[in-house]
DRENPA-3360 file (N, C-alpha, C; in nm, 2 decimals, always signed):
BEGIN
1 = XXXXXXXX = +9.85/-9.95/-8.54/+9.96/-9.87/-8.51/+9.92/-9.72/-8.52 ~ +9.98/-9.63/-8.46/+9.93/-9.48/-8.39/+10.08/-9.42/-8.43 ~ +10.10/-9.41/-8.59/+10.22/-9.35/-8.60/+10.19/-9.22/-8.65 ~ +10.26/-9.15/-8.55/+10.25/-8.96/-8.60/+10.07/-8.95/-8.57 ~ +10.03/-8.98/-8.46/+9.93/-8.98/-8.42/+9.97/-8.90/-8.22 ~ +9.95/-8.75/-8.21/+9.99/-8.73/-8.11/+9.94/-8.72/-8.01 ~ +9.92/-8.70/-7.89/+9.84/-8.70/-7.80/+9.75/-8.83/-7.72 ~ +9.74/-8.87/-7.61/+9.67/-8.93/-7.53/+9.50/-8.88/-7.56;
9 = XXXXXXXX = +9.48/-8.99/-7.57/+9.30/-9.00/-7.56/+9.24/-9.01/-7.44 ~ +9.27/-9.06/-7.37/+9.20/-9.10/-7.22/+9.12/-9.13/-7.19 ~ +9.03/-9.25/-7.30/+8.93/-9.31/-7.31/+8.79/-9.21/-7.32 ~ +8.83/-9.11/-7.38/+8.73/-9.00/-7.38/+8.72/-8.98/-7.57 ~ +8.58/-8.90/-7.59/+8.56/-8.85/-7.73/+8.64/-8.73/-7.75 ~ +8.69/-8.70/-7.83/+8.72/-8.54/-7.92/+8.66/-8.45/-7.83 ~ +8.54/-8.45/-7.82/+8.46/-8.32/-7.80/+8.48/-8.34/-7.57 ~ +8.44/-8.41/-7.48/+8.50/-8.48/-7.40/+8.65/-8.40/-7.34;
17 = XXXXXXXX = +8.73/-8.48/-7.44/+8.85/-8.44/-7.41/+8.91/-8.26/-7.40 ~ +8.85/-8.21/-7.53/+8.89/-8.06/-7.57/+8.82/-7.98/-7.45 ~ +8.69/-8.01/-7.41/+8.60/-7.94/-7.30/+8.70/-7.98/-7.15 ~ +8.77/-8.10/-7.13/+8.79/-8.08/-7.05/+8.92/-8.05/-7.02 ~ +9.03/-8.04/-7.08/+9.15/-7.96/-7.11/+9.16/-7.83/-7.10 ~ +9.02/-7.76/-7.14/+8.99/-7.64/-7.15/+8.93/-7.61/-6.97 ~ +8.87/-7.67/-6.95/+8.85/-7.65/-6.81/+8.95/-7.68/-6.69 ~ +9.06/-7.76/-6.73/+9.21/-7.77/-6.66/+9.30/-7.62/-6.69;
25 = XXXXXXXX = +9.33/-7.62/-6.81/+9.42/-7.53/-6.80/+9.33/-7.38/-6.75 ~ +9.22/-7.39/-6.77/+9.14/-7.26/-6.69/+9.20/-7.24/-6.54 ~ +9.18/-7.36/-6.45/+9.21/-7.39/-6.31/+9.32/-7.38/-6.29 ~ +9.39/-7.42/-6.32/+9.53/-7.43/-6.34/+9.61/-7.28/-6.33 ~ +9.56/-7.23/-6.43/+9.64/-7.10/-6.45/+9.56/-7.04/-6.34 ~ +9.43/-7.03/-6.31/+9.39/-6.98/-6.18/+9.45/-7.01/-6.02 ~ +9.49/-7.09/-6.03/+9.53/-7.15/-5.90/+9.70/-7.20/-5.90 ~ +9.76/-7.17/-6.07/+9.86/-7.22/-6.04/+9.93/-7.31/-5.99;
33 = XXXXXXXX = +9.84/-7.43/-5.91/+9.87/-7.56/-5.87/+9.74/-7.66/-5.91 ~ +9.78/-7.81/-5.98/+9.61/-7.87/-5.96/+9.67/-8.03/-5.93 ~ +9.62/-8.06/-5.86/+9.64/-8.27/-5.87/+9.59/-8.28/-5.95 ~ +9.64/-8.43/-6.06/+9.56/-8.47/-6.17/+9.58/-8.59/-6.16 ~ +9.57/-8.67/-6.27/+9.69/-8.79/-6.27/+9.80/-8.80/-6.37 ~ +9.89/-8.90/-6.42/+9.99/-8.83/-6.49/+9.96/-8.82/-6.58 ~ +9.87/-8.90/-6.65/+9.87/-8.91/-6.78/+9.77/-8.73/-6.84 ~ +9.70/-8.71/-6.74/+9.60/-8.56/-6.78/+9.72/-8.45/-6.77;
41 = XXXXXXXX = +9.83/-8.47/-6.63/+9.94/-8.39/-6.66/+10.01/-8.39/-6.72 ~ +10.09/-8.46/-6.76/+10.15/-8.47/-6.93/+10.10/-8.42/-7.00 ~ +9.98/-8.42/-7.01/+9.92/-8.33/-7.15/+9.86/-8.20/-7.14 ~ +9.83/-8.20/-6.99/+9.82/-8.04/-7.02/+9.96/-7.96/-6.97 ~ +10.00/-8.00/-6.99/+10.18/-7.93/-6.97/+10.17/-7.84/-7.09 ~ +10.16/-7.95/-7.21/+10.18/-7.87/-7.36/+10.10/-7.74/-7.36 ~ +9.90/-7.77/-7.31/+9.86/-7.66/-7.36/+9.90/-7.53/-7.28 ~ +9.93/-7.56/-7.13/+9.92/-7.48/-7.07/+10.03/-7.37/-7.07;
49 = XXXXXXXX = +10.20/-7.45/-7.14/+10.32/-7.43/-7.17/+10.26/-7.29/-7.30 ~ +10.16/-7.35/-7.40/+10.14/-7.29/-7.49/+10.07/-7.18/-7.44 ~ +9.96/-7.17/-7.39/+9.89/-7.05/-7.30/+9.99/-6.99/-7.26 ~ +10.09/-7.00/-7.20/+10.20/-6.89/-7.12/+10.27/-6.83/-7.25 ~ +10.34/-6.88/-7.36/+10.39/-6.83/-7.48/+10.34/-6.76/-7.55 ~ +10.14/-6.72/-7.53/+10.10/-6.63/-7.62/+10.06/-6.56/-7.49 ~ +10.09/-6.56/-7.32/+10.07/-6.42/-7.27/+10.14/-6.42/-7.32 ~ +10.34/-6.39/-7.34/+10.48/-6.35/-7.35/+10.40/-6.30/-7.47;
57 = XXXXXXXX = +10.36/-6.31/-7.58/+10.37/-6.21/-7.72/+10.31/-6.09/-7.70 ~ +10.21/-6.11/-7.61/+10.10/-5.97/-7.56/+10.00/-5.95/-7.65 ~ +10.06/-6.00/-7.77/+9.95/-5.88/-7.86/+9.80/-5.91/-7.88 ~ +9.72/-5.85/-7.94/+9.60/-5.85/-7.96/+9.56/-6.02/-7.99 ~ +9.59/-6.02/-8.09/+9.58/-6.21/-8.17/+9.64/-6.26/-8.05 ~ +9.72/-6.27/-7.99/+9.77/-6.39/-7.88/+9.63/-6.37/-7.74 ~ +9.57/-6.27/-7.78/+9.45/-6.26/-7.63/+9.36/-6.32/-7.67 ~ +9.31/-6.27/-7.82/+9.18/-6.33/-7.87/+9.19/-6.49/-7.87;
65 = XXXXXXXX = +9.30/-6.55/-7.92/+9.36/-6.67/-7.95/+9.33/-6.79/-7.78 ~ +9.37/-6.71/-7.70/+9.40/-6.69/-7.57/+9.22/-6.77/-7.49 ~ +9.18/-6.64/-7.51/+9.02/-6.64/-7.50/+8.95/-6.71/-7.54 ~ +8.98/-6.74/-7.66/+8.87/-6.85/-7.74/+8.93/-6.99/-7.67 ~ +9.04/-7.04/-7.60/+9.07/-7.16/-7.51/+9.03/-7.16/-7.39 ~ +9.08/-7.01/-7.33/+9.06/-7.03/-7.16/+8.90/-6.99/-7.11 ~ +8.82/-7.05/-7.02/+8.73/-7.04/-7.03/+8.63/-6.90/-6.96 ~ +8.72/-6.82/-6.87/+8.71/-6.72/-6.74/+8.78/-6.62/-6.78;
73 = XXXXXXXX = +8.75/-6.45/-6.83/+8.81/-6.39/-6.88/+8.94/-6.33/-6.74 ~ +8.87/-6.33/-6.63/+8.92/-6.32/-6.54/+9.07/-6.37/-6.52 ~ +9.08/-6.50/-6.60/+9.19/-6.59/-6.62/+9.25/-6.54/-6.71 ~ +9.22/-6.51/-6.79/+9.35/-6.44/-6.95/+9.41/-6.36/-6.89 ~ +9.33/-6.24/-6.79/+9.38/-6.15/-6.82/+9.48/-6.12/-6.65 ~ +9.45/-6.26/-6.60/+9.58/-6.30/-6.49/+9.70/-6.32/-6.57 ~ +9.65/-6.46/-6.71/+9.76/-6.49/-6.78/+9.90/-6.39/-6.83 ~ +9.78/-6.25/-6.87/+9.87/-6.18/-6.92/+9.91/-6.06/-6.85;
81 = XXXXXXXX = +9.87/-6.07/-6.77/+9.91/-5.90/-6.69/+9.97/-5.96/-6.56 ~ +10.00/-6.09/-6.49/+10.04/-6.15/-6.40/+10.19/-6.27/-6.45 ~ +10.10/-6.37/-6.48/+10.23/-6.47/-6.48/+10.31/-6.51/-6.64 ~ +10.22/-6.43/-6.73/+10.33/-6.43/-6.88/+10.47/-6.30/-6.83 ~ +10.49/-6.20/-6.74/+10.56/-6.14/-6.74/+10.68/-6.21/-6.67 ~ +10.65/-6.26/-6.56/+10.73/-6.32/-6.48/+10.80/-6.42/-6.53 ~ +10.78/-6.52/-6.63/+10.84/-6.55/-6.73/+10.86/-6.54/-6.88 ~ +10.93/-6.35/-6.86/+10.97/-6.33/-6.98/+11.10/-6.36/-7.01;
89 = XXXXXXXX = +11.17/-6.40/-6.94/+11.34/-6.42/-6.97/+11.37/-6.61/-6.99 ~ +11.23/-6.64/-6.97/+11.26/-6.77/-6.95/+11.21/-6.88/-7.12 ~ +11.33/-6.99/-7.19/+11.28/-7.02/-7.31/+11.15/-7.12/-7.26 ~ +11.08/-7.12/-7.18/+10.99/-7.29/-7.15/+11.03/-7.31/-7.06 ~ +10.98/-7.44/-7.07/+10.96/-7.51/-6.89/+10.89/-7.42/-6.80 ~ +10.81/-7.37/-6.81/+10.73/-7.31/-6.68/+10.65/-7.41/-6.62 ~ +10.63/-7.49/-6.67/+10.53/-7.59/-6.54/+10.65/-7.69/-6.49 ~ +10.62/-7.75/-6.40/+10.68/-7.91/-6.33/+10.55/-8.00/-6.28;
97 = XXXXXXXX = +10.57/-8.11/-6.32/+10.48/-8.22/-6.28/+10.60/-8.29/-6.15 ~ +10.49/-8.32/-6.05/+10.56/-8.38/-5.90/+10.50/-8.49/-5.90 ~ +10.54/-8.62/-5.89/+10.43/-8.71/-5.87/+10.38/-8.75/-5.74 ~ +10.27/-8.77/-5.72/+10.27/-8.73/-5.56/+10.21/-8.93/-5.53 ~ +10.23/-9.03/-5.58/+10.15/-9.18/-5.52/+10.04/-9.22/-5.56 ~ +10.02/-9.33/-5.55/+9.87/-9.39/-5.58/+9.77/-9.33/-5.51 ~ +9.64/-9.36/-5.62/+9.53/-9.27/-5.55/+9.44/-9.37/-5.48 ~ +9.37/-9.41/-5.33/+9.34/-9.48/-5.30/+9.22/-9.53/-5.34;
105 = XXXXXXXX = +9.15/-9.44/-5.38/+9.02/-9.53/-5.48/+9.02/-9.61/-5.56 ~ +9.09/-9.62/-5.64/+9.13/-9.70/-5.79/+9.30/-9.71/-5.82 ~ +9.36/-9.64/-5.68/+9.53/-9.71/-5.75/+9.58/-9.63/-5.85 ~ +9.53/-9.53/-5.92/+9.55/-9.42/-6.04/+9.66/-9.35/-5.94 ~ +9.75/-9.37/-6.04/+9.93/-9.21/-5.99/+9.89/-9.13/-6.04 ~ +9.85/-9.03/-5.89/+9.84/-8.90/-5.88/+9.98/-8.79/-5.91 ~ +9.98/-8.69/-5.96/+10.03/-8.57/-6.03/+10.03/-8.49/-5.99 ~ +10.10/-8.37/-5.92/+10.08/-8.22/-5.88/+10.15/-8.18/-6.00;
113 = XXXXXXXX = +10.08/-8.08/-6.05/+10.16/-8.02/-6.21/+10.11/-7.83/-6.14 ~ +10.23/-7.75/-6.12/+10.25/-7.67/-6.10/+10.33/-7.54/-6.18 ~ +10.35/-7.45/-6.21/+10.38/-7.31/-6.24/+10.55/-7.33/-6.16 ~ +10.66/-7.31/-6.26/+10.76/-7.29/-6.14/+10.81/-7.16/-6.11 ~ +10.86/-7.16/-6.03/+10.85/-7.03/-5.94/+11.03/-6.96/-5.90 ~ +11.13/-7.01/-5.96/+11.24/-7.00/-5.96/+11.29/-6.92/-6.04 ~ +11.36/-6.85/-6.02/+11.43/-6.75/-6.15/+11.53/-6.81/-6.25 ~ +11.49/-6.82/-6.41/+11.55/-6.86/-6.48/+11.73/-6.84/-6.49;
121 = XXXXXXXX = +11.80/-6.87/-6.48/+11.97/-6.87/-6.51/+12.05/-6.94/-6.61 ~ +12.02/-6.84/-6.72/+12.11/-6.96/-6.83/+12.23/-6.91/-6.82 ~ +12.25/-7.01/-6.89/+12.38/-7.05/-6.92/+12.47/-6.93/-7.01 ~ +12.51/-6.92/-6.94/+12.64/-6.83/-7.07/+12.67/-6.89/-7.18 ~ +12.69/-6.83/-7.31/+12.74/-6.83/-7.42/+12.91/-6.85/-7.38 ~ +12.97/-6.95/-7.46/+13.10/-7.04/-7.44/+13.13/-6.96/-7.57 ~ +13.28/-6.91/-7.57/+13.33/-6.87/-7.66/+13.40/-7.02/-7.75 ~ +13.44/-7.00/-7.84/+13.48/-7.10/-7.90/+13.61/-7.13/-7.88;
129 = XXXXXXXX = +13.66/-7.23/-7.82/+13.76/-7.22/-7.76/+13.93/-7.29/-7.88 ~ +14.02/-7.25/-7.86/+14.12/-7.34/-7.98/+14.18/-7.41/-7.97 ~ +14.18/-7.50/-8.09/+14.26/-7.67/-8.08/+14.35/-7.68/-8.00 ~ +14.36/-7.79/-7.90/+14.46/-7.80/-7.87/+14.50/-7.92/-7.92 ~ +14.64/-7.94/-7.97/+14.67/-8.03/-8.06/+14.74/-8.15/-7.92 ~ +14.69/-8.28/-7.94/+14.71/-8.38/-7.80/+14.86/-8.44/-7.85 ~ +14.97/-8.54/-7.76/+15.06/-8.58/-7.77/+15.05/-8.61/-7.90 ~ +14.98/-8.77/-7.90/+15.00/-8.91/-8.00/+15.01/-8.78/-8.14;
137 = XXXXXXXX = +14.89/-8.65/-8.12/+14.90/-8.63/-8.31/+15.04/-8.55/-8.31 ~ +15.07/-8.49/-8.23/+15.20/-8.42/-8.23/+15.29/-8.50/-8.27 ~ +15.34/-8.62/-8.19/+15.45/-8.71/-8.25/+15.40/-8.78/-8.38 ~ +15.29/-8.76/-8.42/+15.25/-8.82/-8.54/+15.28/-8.72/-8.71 ~ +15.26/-8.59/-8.62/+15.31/-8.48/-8.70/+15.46/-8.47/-8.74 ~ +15.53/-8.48/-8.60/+15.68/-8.50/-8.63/+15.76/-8.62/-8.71 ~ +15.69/-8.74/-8.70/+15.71/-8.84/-8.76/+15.68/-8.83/-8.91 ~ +15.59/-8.75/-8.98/+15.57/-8.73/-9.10/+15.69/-8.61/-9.15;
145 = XXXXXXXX = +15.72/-8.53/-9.11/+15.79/-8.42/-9.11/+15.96/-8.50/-9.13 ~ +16.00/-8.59/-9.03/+16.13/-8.66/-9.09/+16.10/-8.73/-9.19 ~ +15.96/-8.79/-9.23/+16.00/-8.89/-9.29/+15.97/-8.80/-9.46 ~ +15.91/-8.65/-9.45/+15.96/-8.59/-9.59/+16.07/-8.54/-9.59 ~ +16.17/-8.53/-9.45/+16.33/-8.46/-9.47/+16.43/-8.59/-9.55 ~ +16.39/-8.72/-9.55/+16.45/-8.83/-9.60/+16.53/-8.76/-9.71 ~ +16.64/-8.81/-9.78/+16.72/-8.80/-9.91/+16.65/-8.94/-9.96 ~ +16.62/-8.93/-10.11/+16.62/-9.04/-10.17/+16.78/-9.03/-10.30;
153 = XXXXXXXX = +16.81/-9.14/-10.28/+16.91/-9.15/-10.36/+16.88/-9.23/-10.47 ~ +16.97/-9.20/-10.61/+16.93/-9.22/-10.72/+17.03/-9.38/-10.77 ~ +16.97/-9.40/-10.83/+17.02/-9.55/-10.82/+17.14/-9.56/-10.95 ~ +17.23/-9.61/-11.01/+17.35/-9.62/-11.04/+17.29/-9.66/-11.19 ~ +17.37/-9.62/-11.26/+17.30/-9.65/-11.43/+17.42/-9.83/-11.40 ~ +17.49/-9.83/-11.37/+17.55/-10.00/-11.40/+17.48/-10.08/-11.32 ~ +17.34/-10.13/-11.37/+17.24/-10.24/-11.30/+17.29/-10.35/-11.33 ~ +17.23/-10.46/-11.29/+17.26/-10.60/-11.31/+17.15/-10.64/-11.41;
161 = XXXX = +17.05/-10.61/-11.36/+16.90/-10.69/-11.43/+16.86/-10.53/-11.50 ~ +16.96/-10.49/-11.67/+16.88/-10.40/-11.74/+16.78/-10.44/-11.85 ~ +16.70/-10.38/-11.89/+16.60/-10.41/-11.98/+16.68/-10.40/-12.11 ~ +16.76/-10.42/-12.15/+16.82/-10.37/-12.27/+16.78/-10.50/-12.40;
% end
């Protein structure tokens, strides 16, 4: 069982896998478009999601940080002087995976995982809007309301059945 165990392996080693993650999201951010298959774009969505969040901080530590992953300095400094600006207003989601069909060599589903390119539009802030109270509790309200206007009347000291 692989519980709280994250990430796809892809029949590759640690060392394998990190080398070539690092050589995707290099390309990637270079070209801003790459085929993969799904399971390689699925996972570099994350790093590459992450690469865009430390251009957005700009600072020193987010370049160095930056550099020590992407392989082409040439590339950071697209990262950051190019496409971390363009989504400054946006919380995430900058990439989209497209799936583009089987691949004919081996039948592997092919992936275009791309940079999106659309201007972010959120959503407005909803004021809080106030109760509106629906029929059934209204007549349920009124129904309580007569039934505390009731008179109780007091019952007659000449009983039949006294305790005396």
């Amino acid at each position: 069982m692989r519980h709280n165990k994250a990430g796809r392996r892809l029949g590759r080693t640690t060392s394998h896998r990190v080398a070539m993650f690092r050589n995707m999201v290099t390309s990637f951010l270079n070209h801003e478009r790459i085929t993969t298959t799904d399971a390689k774009a699925k996972e570099l969505r994350s790093i590459a999601e992450k690469m865009i969040t430390l251009g957005k901080r700009g600072d020193l530590h987010s370049q160095r940080l930056a550099a020590s992953f992407i392989r082409e300095k040439s590339v950071v400094t697209k990262l950051f002087s190019e496409i971390a600006p363009r989504y400054a207003d946006r919380q995430g989601g900058y990439t989209r995976i497209v799936k583009l069909g089987l691949r004919p060599g081996d039948n592997a589903s092919l992936s275009m995982i791309e940079l999106v390119s659309e201007p972010c539009n959120p959503k407005p802030v909803k004021a809080a809007a106030p109760k509106v109270v629906s029929q059934p509790v209204a007549a349920a309200a009124e129904e309580v309301v007569e039934v505390a206007q009731t008179k109780v009347v007091e019952p007659d000291d000449a009983c039949e059945a006294s305790a005396d």
